[in-house]
matplotlib code that plots the C-alpha trace (Angstrom):
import matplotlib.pyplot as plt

x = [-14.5, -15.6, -16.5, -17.3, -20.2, -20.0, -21.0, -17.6, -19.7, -18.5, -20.5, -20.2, -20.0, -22.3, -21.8, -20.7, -17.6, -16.6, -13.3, -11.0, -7.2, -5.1, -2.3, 0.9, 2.6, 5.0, 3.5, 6.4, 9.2, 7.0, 7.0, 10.6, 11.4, 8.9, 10.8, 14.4, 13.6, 11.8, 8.5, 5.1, 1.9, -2.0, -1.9, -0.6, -1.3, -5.0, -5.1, -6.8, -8.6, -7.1, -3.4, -3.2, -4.4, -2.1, 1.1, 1.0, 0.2, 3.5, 2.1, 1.6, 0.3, 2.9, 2.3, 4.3, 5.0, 5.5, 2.7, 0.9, -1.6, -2.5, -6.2, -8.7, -11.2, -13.1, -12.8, -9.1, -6.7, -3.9, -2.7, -3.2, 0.0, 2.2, 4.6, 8.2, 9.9, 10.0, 12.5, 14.1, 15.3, 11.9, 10.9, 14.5, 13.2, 9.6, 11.4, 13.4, 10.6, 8.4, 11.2, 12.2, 8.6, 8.2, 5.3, 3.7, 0.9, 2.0, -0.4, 1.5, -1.4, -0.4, -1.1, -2.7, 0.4, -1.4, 1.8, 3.8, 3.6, 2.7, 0.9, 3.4, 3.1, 6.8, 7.2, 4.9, 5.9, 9.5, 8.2, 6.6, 10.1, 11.9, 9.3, 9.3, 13.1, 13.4, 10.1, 9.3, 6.9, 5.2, 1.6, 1.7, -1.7, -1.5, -4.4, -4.1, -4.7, -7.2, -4.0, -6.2, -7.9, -4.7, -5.1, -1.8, -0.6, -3.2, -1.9, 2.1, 1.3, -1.2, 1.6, 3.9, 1.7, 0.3, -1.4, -4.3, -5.2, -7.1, -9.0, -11.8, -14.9, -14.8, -18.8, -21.8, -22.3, -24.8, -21.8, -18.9, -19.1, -19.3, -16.8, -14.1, -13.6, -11.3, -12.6, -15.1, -17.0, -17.4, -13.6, -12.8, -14.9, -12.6, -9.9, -10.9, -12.4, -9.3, -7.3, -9.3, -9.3, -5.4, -4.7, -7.7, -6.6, -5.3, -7.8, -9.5, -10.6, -12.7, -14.7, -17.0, -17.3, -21.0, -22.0, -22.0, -25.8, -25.9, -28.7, -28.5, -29.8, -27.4, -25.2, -26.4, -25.8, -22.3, -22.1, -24.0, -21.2, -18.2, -19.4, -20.4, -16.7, -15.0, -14.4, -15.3, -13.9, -15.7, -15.2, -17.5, -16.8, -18.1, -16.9, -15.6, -14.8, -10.8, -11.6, -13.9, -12.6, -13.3, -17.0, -19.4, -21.0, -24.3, -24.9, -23.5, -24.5, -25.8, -23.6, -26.6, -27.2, -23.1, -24.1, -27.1, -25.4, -22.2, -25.5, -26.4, -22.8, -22.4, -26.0, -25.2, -21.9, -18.8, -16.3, -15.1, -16.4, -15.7, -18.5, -18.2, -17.9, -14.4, -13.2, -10.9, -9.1, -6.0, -7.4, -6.5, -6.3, -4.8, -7.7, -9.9, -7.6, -8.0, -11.1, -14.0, -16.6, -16.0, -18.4, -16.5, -12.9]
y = [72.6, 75.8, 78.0, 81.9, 83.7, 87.1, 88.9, 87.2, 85.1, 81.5, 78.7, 75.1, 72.4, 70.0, 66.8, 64.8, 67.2, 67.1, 64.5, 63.8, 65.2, 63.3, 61.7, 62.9, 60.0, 61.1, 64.5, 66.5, 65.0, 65.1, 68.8, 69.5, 67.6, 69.6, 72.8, 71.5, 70.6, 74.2, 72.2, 73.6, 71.5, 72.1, 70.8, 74.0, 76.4, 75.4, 74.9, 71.1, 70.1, 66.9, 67.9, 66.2, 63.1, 63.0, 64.1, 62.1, 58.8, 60.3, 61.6, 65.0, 66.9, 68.6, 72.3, 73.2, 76.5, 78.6, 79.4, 82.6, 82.2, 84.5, 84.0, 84.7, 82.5, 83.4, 79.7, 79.0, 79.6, 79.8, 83.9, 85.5, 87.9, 88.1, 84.5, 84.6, 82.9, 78.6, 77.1, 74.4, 72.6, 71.9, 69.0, 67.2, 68.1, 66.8, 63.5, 63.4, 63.7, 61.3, 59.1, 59.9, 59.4, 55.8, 57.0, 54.4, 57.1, 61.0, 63.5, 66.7, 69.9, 73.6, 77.2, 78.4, 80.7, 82.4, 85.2, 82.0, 81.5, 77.9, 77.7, 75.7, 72.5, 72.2, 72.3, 69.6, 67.1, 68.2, 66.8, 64.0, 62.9, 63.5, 60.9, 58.8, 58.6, 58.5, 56.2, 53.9, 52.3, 55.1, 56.0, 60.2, 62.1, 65.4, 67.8, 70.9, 73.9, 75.1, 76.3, 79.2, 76.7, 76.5, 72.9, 72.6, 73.1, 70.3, 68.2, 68.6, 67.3, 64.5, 63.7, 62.8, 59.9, 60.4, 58.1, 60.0, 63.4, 65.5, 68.8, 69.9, 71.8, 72.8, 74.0, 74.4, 76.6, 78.8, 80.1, 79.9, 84.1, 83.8, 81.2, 81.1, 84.5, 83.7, 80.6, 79.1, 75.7, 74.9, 75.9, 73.4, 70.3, 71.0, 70.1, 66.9, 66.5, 67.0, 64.8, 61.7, 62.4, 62.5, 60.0, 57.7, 55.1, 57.9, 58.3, 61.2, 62.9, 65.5, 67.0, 70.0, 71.2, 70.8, 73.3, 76.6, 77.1, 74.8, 71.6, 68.2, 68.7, 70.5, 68.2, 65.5, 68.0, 68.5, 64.9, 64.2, 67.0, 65.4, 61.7, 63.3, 64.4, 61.7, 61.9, 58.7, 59.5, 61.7, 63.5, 65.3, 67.0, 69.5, 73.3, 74.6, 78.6, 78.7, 82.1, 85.6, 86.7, 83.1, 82.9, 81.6, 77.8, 78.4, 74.6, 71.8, 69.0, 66.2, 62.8, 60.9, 63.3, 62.6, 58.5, 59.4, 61.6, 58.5, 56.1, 58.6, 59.1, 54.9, 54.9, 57.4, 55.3, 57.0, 54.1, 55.4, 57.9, 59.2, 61.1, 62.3, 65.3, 65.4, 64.2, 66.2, 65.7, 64.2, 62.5, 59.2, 59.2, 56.3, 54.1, 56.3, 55.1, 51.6, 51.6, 50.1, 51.2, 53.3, 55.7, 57.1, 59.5]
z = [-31.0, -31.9, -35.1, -35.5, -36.9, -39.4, -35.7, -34.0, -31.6, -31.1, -32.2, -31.4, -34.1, -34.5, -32.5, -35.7, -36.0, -32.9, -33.0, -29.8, -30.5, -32.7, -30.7, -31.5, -33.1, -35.6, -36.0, -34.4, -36.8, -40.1, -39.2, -38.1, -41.6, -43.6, -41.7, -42.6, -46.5, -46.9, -48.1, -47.7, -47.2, -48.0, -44.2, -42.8, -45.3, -45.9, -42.5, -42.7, -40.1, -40.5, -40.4, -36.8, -38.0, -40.8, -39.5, -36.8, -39.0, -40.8, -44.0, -45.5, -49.0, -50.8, -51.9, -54.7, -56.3, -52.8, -50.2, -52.0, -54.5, -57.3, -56.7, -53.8, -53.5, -50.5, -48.7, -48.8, -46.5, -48.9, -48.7, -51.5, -52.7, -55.4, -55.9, -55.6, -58.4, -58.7, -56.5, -58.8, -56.2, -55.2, -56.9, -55.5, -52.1, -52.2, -53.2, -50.7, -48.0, -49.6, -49.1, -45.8, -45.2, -46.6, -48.8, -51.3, -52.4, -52.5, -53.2, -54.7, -54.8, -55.9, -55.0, -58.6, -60.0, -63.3, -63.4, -65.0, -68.7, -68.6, -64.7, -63.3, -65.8, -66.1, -62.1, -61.8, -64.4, -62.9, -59.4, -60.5, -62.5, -59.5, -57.5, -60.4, -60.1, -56.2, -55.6, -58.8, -57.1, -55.6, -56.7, -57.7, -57.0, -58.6, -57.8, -60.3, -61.4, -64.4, -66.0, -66.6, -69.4, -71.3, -72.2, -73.7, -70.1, -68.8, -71.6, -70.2, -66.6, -68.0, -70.4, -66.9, -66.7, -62.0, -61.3, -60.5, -62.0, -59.7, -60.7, -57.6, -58.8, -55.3, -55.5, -57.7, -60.2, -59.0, -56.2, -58.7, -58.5, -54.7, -53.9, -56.5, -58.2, -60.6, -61.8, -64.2, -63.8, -68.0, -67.9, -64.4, -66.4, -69.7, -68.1, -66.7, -70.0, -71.9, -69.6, -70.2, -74.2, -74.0, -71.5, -71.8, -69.5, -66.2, -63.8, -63.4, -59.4, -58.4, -55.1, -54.0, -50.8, -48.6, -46.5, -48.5, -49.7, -52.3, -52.7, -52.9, -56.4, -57.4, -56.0, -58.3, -61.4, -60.9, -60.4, -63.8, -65.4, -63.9, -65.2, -68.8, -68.8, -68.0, -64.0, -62.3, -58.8, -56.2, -52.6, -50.7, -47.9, -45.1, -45.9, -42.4, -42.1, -42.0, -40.1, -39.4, -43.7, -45.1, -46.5, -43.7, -43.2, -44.2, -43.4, -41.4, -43.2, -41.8, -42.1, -43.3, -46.3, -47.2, -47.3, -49.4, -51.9, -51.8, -52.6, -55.1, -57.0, -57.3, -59.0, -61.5, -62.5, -60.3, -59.3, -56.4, -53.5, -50.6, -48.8, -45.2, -43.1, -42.8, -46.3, -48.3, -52.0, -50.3, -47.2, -47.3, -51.0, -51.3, -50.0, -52.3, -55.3, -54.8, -53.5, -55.3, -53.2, -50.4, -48.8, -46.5, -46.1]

ax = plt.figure().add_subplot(projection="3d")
ax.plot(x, y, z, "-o")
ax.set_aspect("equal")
plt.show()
């Protein structure tokens, strides 16, 4: 496995991101299904590293809201153009899969679509009725939006009653301006703020990427905001360059330094972590959710 530099010359990863191919399992008809239903994942469209992996143990992140964004933060792979309009069928659709799927935890993420009045909220809660309806049982992860701080529009989705709320910081403050254009870390925390003053008892998630300049102090300050506001479930995991326009890795971080900030997060009170290389908001999500000490994705 291989990365680029800002000069185009190839660099090899580290020995610790290095993973064998994931064998194909189910991974072919998880895709021709995604294909046939019209459904887009963060798997393709953020190009995961860990898409392999997950298709071919037969699961898969729902993207809802179409595959453009209306932001451009500088590490996402998500393209960035104008939206076309919300497909109400959608939310029918993602139900459907999850079913066909045999899913008991479904994570449902969302390109960020500030040109609608609300963000999306209705969409969502729309989606999660639809799993609700299809899948009773079914845990629902949603992974938001800011909702351009429109708490109102935070209070909607909350209202749905997921499972688990998710919002990602995604970095530290100091490379807000760099990183996420667009976005605001005071306004990112009043969200997960506002969901646990509304819904107490919902769970609230949240994760920053490693790997893009910042410290492991600053780590531990963002994790100090996120528990002062309510969030008591972490990920960390290793930035990687999606290609030659995406912000460089300025760091590969070491696995030992992910164990020590997971070491660090449980001492300051979070209840559940995951901390690794290759962890991301969705990656086995489920163990994270009923996990009540896990250091690893």
């Amino acid at each position: 496995m291989a990365t680029t530099n800002d000069n185009g010359a190839t660099t090899r990863l580290p020995t610790w991101l290095r993973r064998p191919i994931a064998q194909p399992g189910q991974a072919v008809s998880v895709a021709r299904m995604l294909e046939e239903l019209e459904l887009n994942t963060v798997c393709q469209s953020a190009k995961c590293p860990n898409r392999g992996e997950c298709f071919s143990a037969g699961t898969a992140t729902f993207l809802i809201m179409g595959d453009a964004c209306t932001r451009g933060c500088r590490f996402c792979a998500v393209e960035t153009r104008k939206p076309g309009p919300l497909d109400a069928d959608e939310p029918r659709r993602v139900a459907e899969a999850a079913v066909r799927l045999g899913l008991r935890h479904v994570v449902v993420t969302t390109v960020t679509r500030d040109d609608l009045r609300d963000g999306g909220a209705a969409h969502f809660v729309a989606v999660i009725d639809a799993l609700r309806a299809a899948m009773p049982q079914t845990a629902i992860e949603v992974l938001t939006s800011d909702f351009a701080g429109h708490l109102d529009d935070v209070d909607t989705v909350a209202a749905a009653r997921p499972d688990v709320f998710n919002h990602n910081l995604e970095t530290v403050p100091r490379l807000y301006e760099v990183v996420r254009p667009g976005a605001d870390y005071l306004r990112s925390l009043r969200v997960l703020e506002r969901v646990c003053e509304t819904q107490p008892d919902l769970p609230t998630k949240s994760g920053i990427m490693l790997g893009l300049g910042e410290t492991p102090d600053e780590v531990r300050e963002v994790m100090a905001d996120l528990l002062d506001h309510g969030v008591r479930m972490l990920t960390l995991g290793q930035y990687l360059r999606p290609s030659k326009a995406h912000l460089p890795v300025a760091e590969y971080v070491d696995p030992s330094v992910f164990t020590q900030l997971a070491r660090d997060a449980y001492k300051l009170g979070f209840s559940a972590v995951a901390s690794a290389p290759y962890v991301r908001s969705s990656y086995h999500a489920a163990e994270l959710a009923n996990s009540e000490g896990s250091t690893e994705g």
